[in-house]
C-alpha positions as CSV (number, residue, x, y, z in Angstrom):
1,X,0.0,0.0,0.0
2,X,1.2,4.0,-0.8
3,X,0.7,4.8,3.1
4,X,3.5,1.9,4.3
5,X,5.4,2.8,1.3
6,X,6.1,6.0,1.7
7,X,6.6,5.5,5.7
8,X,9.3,3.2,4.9
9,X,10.8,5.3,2.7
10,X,10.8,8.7,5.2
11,X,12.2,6.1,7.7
12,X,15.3,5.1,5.3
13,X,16.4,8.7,4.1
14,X,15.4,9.6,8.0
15,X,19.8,10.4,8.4
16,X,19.8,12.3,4.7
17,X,16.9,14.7,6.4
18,X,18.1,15.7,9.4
19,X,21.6,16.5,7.8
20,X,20.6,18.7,5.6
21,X,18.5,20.0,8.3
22,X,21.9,20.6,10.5
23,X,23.6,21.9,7.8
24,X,21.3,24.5,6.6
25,X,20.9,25.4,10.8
26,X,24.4,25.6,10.6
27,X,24.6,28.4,8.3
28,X,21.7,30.2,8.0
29,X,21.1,33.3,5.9
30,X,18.6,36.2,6.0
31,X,15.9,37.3,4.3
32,X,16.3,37.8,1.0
33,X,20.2,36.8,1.4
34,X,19.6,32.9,1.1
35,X,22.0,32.8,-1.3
36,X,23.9,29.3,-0.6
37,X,20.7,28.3,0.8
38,X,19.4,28.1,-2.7
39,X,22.8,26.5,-3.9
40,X,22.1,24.0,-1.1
41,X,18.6,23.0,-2.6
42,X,19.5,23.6,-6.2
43,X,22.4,21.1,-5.6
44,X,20.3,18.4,-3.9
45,X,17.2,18.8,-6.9
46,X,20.2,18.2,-9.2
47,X,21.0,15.0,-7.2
48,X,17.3,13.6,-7.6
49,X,17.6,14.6,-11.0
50,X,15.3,17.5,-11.1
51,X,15.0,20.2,-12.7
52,X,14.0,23.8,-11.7
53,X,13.1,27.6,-11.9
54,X,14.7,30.4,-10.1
55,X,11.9,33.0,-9.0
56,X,11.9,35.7,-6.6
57,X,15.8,36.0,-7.2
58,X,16.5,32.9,-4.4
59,X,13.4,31.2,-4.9
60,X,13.4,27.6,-6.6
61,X,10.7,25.8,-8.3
62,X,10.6,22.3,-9.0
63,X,8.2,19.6,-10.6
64,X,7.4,15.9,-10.0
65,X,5.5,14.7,-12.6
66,X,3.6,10.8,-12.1
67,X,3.9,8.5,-14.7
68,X,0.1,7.8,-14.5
69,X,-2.3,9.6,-16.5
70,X,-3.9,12.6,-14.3
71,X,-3.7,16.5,-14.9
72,X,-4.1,17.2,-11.3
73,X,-1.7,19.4,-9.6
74,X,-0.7,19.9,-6.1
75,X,1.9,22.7,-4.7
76,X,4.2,21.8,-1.7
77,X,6.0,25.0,0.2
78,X,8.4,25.2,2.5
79,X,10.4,28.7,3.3
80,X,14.1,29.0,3.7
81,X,15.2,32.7,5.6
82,X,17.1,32.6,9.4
83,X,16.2,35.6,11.7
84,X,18.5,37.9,12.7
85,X,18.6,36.4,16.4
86,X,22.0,35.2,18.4
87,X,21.5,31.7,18.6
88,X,22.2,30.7,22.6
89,X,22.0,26.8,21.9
90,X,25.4,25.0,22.5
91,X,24.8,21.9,20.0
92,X,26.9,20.3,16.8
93,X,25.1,22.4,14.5
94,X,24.7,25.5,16.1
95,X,24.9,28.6,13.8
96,X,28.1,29.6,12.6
97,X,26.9,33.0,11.2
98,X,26.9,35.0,14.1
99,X,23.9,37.3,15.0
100,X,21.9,35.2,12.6
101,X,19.5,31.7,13.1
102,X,16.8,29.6,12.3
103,X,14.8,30.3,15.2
104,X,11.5,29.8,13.4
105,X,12.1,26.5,11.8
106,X,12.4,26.9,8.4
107,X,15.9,24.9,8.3
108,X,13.5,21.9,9.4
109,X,10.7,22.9,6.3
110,X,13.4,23.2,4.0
111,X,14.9,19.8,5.0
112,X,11.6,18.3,4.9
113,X,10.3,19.5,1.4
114,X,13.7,18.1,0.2
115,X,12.9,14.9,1.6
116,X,9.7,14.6,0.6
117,X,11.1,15.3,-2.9
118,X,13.4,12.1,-2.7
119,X,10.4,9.5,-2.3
120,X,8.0,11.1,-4.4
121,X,10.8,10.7,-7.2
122,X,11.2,7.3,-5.7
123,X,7.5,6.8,-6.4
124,X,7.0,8.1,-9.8
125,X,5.6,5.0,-11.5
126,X,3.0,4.6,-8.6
127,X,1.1,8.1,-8.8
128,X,-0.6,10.3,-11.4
129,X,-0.6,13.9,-11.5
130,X,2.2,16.8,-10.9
131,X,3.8,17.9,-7.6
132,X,5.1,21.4,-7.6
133,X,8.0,21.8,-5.3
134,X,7.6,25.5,-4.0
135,X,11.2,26.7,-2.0
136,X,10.7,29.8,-1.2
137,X,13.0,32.8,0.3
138,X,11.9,35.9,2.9
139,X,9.4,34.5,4.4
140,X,10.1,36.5,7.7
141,X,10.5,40.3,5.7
142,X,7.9,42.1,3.7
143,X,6.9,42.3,1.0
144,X,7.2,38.1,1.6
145,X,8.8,35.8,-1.1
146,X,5.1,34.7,-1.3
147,X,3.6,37.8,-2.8
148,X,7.0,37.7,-5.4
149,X,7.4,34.7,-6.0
150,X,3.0,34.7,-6.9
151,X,3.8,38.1,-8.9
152,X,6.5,35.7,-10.7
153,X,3.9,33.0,-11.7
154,X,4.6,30.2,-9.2
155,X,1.1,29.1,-9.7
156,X,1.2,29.3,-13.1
157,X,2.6,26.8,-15.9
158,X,1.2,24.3,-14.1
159,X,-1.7,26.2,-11.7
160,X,-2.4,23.8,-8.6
161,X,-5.6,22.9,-7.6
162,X,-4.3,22.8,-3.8
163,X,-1.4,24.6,-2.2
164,X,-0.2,23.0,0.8
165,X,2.9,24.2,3.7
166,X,3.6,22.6,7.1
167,X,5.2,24.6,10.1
168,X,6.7,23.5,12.9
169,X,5.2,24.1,16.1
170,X,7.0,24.0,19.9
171,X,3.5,23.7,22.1
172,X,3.0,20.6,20.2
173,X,4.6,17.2,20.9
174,X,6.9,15.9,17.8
175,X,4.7,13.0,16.6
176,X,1.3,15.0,16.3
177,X,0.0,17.3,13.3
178,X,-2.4,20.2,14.0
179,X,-5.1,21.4,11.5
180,X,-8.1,24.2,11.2
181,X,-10.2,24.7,8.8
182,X,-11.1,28.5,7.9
183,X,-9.6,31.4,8.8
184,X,-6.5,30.5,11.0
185,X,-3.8,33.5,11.0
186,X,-4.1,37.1,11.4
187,X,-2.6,39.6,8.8
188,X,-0.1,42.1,10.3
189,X,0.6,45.3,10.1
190,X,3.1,47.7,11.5
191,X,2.6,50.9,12.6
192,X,4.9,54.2,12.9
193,X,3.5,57.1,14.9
194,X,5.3,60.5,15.3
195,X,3.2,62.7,18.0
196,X,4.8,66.2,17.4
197,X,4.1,69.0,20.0
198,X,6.5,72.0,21.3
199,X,8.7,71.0,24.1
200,X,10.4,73.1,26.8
201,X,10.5,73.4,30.6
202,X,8.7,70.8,32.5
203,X,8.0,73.2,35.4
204,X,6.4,75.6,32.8
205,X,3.7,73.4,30.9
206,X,1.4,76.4,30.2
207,X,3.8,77.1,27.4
208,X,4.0,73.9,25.8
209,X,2.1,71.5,23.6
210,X,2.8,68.2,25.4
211,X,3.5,65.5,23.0
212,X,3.6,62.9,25.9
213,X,0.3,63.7,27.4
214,X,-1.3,63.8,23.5
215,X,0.3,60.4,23.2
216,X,-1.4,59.3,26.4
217,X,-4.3,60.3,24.8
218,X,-4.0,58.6,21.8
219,X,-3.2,55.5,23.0
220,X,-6.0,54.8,25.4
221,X,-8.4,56.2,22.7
222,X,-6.8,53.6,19.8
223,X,-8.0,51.0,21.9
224,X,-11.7,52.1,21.0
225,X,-10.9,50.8,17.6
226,X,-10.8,47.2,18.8
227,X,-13.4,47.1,21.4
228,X,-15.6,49.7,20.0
229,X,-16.0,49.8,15.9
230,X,-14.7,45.7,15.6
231,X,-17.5,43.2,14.8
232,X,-16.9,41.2,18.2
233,X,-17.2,38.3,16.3
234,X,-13.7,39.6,14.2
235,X,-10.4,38.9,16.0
236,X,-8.7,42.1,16.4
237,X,-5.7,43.2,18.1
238,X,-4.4,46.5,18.7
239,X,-0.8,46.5,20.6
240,X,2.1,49.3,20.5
241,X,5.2,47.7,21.8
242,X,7.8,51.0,21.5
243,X,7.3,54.3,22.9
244,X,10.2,56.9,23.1
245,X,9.7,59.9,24.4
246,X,13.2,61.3,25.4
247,X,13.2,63.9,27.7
248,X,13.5,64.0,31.4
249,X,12.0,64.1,34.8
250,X,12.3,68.0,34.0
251,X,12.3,68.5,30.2
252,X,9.4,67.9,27.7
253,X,10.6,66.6,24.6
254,X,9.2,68.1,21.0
255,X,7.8,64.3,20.2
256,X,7.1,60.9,20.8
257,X,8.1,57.8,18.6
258,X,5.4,55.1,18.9
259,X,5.6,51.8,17.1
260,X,2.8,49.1,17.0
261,X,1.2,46.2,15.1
262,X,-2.8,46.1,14.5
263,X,-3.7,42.4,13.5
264,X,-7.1,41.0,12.3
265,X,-9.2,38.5,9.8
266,X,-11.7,40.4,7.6
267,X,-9.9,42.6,5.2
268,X,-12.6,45.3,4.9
269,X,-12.5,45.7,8.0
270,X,-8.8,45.8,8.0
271,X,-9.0,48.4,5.6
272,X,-11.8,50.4,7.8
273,X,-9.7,50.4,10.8
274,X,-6.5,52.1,9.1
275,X,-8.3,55.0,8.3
276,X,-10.2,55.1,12.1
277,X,-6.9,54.0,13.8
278,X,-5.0,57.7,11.1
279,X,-8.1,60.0,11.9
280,X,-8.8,59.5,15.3
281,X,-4.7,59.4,16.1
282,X,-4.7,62.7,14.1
283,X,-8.0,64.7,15.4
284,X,-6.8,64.0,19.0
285,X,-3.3,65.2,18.6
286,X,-4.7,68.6,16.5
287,X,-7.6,69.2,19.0
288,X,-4.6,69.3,22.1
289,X,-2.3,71.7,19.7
290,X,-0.4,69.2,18.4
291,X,0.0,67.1,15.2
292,X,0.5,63.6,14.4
293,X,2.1,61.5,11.6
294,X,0.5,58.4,11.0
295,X,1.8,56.0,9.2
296,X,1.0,51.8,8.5
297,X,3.3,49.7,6.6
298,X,0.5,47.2,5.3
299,X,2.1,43.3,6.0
300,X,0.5,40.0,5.3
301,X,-3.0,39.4,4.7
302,X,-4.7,36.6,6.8
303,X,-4.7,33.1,6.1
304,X,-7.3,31.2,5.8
305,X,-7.4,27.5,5.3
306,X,-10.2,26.1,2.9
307,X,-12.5,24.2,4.0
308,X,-12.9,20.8,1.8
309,X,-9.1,20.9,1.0
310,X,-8.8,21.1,5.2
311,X,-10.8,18.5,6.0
312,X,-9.7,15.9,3.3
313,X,-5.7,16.6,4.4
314,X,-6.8,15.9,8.4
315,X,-8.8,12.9,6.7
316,X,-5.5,11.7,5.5
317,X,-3.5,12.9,8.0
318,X,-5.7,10.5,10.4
319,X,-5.1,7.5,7.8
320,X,-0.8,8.2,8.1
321,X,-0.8,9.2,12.0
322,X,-3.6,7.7,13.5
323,X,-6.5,9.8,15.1
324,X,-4.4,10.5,18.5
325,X,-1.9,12.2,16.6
326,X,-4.0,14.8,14.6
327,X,-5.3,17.6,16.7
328,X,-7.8,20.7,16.1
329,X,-6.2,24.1,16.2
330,X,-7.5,27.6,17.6
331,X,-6.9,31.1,15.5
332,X,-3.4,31.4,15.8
333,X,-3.1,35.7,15.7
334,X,0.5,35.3,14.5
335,X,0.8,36.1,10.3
336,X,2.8,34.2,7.8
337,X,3.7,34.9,4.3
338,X,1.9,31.6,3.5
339,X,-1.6,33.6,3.8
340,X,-1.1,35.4,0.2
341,X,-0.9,31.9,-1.4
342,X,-4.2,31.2,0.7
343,X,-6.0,34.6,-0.6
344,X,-5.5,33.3,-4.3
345,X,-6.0,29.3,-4.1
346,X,-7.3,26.3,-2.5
347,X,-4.7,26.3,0.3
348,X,-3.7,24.4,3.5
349,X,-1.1,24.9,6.3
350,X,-1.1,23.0,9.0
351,X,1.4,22.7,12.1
352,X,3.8,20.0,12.5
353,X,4.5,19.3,16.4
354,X,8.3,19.4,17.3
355,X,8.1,19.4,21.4
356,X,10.2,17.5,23.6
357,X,10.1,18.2,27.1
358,X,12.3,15.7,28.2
359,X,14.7,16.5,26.2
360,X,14.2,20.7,27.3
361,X,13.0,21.2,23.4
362,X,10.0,23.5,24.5
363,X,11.4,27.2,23.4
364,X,9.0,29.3,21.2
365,X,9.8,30.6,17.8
366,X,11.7,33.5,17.6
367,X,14.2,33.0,20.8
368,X,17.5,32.3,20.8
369,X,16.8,28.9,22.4
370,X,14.3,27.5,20.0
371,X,15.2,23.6,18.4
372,X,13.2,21.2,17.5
373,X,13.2,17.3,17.9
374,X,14.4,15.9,14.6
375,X,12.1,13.0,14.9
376,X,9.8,14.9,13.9
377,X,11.5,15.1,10.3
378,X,10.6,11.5,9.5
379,X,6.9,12.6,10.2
380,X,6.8,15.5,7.9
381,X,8.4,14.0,5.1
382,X,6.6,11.1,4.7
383,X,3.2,13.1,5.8
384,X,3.7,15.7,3.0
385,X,4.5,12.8,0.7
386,X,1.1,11.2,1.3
387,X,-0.9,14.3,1.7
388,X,0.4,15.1,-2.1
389,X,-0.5,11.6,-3.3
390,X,-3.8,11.5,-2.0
391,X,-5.1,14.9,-3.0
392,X,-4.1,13.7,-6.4
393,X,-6.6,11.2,-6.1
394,X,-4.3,8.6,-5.9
């Protein structure tokens, strides 16, 4: 049968995986920088015999075409950009380009799609229909490798019916797979606020315009955006994690330097709320004597999973892992680059569990102490691998 095929085969290339996962940890490049990271996976498509497209300048593309008759198409993803974070870990393949890591995971994606490559190849003869190998760069930077590499055609020349990514996930034991149907991540933006006023003696506030008590202001009154013009039943958040305002215990300062990120899962409304978020932010710091610069850098949109694709990749999920091992996920308010795939196609991404408490493998993403257990890279190979097959009706 395909299912105790392909988990024989993820077990045998289980070593070949989590090298290349090591090695790519072990030198991990920034966004948009992933420059021997693509030389890594070009060189490895060239030993399966491959071939591929460059997009997005780093960005490879690669088909697996079945020897059975079938038009179908499926797309496979995995990312490739490191975070500019110090890695604190003290193992074999920690990073050896300081000040940079894969704190996110994408060393473990990457390693995975690749391996899932190898025995689909393996298993051309037993499957119809196309796999399109998506590797795609600056993930964790806007504009996203996503929106580029969809500008550059990627789901074009062939256009897949389903587009599917896996991401690891540290709150989830290594041996489970989480799904949700629907809308699952927020989008993200970022927000840069100037509050301007006239600055001066603190002793003598009558003759200035306080740019710290207008941000005060503004601040508690942005909050109205979330709890007062937000459909309850739309997740919003509204946080501002940077405010400078540099003077002293006696000097008001001329302005204040805010930055923030609004997040959310209804793009009208997204939409509404930037110009709420810019005129209220605005009217306050004019009707104190002030002025305000309001500005949003517009990030991911949200990601939603659809729903049939969803529920027939947990359906097989449940036929590789068992039902134990596949769990239901809550709205994750975190955004990935994956969500502009999910805004134009039939789309799916779904978390792969990497926890090991015994072995202290419980960090978060983004910290200096994140790993993962590699265990978990037999799982995700052979999981993509049978996810792809089976939503080609194989």
């Amino acid at each position: 049968m395909m299912k105790e095929k392909i988990q024989e085969l993820a077990k045998t290339i289980f070593d070949d995986v989590v090298a290349n996962r090591r090695h790519l940890h072990s030198h991990p490049e920034l966004s948009f920088h992933e420059v021997e990271t693509s030389a890594f996976i070009a060189k490895k498509l060239d030993e399966l015999g491959l071939t591929y497209e460059r997009m997005a300048d780093n960005g490879l593309v690669a088909l697996i075409k079945g020897e059975k008759p079938s038009n179908q198409v499926v797309a496979l993803r995995a990312d490739m950009d490191a975070l500019p974070i110090l890695e604190a870990n003290d193992v074999p393949y920690k990073s050896q380009n300081t000040g940079v890591m894969h704190a996110c995971g994408h060393d473990a994606h990457t390693s995975s799609l690749l391996g899932t490559a190898k025995i689909l190849t393996s298993l051309r003869s037993e499957f119809g229909g196309t796999v399109k190998l998506i590797f795609q760069p600056a993930e964790e930077k806007l504009p996203g490798g996503a929106s580029l590499m969809i500008k550059e055609g990627v789901l074009q020349n062939p256009t897949p019916q389903a587009v599917i990514g896996q991401h690891v996930m540290p709150f989830i034991d290594a041996g489970k797979v989480g799904f949700r149907a629907g809308k699952y991540m927020a989008s993200a933006d970022e927000i840069y606020v100037t509050v301007k006023g006239k600055g001066g003696h603190a002793a003598q506030p009558q003759q200035n315009i306080d740019p710290v008590l207008i941000t005060a202001h503004i601040l508690t009154a942005l909050q109205q955006v979330v709890s007062r013009f937000a459909d309850p039943k739309t997740p919003s958040v509204l946080s501002f994690g940077k405010v400078i305002a540099n003077g002293a215990t006696n000097v008001i300062p001329n302005e204040v330097y805010l930055e923030g990120t609004f997040r959310t899962m209804d793009e009208a409304w997204r939409a509404e709320a930037h110009i709420k978020m810019k005129k209220l932010a605005e009217g306050i710091a004019e009707s104190m004597g002030g002025s305000c610069d309001f500005n949003i850098m517009k990030g991911y949109p949200f990601l939603v999973n659809e729903e049939k694709l969803t529920a027939s990749a947990r359906g097989f999920a449940v036929e590789y892992l068992g039902e134990e091992n596949v769990l239901d996920l809550d709205i994750w308010m975190a955004a990935e680059d994956f969500a502009y795939y999910s805004q134009v196609a039939d789309s799916c991404f779904y978390r792969l569990g990497t926890r090991n408490e015994s072995r202290g493998i419980t960090s978060s993403v983004h910290t200096p102490t994140f790993d993962v257990e590699e265990s978990a890279l037999q799982l995700s190979t052979g999981l993509m691998a049978y996810l792809a097959v089976k939503q080609l009706g194989n």
